[in-house]
C-alpha positions in Angstrom: 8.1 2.4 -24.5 10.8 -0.6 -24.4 12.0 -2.9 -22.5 15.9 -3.3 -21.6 17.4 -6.9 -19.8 20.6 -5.8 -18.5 23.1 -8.5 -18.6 26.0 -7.0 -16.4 25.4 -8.6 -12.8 27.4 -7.2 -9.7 29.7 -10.8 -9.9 31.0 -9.5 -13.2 30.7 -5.9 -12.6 33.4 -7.1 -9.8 35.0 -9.1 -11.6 36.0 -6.1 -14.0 37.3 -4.1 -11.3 39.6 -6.5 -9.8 41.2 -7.0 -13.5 41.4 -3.3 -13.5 43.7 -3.5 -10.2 45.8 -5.9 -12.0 49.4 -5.4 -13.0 48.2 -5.7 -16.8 44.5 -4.0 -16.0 44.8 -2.0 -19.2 45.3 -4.6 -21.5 42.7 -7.3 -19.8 39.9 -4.7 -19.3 40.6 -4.1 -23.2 40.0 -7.6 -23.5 37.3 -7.7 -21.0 35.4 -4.7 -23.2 35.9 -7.0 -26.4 34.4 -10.2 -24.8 31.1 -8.2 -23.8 30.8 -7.0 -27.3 30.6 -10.3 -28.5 28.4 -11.6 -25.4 26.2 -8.7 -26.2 26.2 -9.5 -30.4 25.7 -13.6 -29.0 22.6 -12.2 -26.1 20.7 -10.5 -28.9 20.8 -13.6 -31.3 19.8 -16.0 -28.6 17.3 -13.7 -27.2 15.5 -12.7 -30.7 15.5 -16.5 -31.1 13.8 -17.3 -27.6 11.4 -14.6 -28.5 10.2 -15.8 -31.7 10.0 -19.4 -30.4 7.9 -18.1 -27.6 5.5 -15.8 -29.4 5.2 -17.7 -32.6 6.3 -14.5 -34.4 9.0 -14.9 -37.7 12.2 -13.8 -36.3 12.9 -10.9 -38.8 10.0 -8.8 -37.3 11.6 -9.5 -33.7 14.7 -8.7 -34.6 13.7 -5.5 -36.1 12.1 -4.4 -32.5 15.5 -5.5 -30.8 18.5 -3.1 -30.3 21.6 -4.2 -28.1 24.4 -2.1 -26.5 27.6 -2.2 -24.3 28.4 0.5 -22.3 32.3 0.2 -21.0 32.5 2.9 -18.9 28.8 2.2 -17.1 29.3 -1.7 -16.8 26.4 -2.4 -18.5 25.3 -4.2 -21.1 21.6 -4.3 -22.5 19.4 -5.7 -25.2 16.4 -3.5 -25.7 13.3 -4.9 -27.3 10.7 -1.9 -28.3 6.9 -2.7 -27.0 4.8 -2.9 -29.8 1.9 -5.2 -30.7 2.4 -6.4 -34.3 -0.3 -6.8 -36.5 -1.6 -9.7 -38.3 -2.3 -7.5 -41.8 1.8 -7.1 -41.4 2.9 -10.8 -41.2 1.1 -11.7 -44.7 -2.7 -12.4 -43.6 -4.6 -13.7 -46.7 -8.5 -14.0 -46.7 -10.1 -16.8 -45.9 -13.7 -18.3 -46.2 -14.5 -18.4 -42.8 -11.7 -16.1 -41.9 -8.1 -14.7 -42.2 -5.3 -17.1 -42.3 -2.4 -16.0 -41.1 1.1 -18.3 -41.8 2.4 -19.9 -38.5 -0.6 -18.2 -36.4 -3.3 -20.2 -38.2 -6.3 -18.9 -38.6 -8.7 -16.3 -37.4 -12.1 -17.0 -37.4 -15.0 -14.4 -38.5 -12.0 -12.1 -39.0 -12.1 -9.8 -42.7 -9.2 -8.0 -44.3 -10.1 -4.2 -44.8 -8.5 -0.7 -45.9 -9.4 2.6 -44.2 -9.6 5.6 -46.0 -6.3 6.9 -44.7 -5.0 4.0 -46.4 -4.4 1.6 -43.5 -5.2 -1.8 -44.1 -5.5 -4.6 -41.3 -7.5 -7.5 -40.1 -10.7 -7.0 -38.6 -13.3 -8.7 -36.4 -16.4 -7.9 -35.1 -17.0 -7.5 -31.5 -19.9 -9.4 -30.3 -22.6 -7.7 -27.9 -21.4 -4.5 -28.9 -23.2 -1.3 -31.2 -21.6 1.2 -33.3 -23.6 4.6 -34.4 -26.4 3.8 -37.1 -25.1 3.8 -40.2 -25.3 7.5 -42.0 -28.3 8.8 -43.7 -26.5 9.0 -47.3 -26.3 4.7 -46.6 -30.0 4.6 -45.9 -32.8 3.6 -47.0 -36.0 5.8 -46.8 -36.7 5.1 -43.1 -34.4 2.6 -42.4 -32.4 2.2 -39.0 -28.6 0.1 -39.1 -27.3 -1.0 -36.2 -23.5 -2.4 -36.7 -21.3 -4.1 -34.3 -17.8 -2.2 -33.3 -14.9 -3.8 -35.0 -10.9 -3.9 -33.8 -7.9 -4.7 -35.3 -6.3 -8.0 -34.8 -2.2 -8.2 -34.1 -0.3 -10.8 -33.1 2.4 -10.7 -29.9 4.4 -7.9 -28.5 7.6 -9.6 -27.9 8.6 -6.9 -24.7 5.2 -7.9 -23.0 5.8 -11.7 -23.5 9.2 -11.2 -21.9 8.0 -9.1 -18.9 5.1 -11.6 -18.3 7.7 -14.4 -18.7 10.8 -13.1 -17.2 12.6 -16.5 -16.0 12.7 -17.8 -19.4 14.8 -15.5 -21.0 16.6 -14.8 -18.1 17.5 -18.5 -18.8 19.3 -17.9 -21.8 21.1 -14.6 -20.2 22.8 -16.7 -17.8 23.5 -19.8 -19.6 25.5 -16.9 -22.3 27.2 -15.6 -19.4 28.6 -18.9 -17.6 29.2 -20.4 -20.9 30.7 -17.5 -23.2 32.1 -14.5 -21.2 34.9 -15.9 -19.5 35.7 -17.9 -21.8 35.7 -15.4 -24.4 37.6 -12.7 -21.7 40.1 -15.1 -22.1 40.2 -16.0 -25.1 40.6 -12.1 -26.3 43.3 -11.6 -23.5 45.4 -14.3 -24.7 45.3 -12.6 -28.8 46.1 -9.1 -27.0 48.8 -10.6 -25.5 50.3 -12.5 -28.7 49.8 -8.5 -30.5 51.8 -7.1 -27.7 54.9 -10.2 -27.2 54.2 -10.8 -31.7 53.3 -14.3 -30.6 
């Protein structure tokens, strides 16, 4: 599962055909095709950034979830973040006293550090009000009934559920790149293909 923010609105999805009209189409939509490359390389940057800030995650793991593409002959242009809850063990979680610390996230209280014998470690915690099966016979005691609460792994934020819970404040930061970068940068790049072309 992922989630895509498509940053090609219909205003510029126009605004590549009427170039395309143009007496010099080829070479502006050329140009056009370069500035959304960069938008795109500028969109995931700001967006990873925006994310991490939001979820209090380091940006390396966020980036690692985020993909970003322009598609020329679609109009479209997307930055992809893959859902996926992260987990605390994963973002250096050390034990505690009372608990796990966890750098930047603070820490979690009653939670414990354990490995599984498939050999996955994570944090744990116990869930209050809650019964797992009596411990086996082999653990016994002569007699003796265990009653154990359920535990569950901790993780910290999923960066594509933060954004689809909070979709105006990256959207923010989609069309602040797109009034403040892509024309500017259209014509930026149609002014070097025209200095190629005229050896300017």
């Amino acid at each position: 599962m992922s989630l895509q923010m498509y940053l090609m609105s219909r205003d510029i999805a126009a605004l590549r055909q009427g170039i395309e009209r143009s007496s010099k189409g080829k070479l502006e939509t050329a140009a056009m095709n370069q500035a959304m490359r960069v938008l795109v390389r500028m969109a995931r940057a700001r967006l990873v950034d925006r994310a991490a800030e939001h979820t209090n995650m380091p940006k390396p793991f966020v980036r690692d979830m985020t993909t970003a593409a322009f598609n020329a002959g679609g109009n479209t242009a997307y930055v992809t973040f893959t859902a996926g809850w992260i987990a605390l063990y994963k973002l250096g979680a050390v034990q505690a006293a009372t608990g796990t610390y966890v750098n930047t996230r603070g820490e979690y209280e009653g939670a414990f550090i354990a490995g599984m014998k498939s050999g996955h470690a994570g944090v744990f915690k116990r869930i209050a009000g809650t019964q797992m099966t009596s411990a086996p016979e082999s653990s016994r005691k002569p007699g003796q009934y265990v009653k154990r609460q359920k535990i569950r792994e901790l993780h910290g934020a999923n960066p594509a559920n933060a954004i689809t819970n909070n979709p105006d404040l990256y959207l923010e930061v989609v069309a602040q790149l797109i009034e403040e970068h892509l024309y500017p940068q259209a014509e930026r790049a149609i002014d070097r293909a025209f200095a190629r072309l005229t050896g300017r």
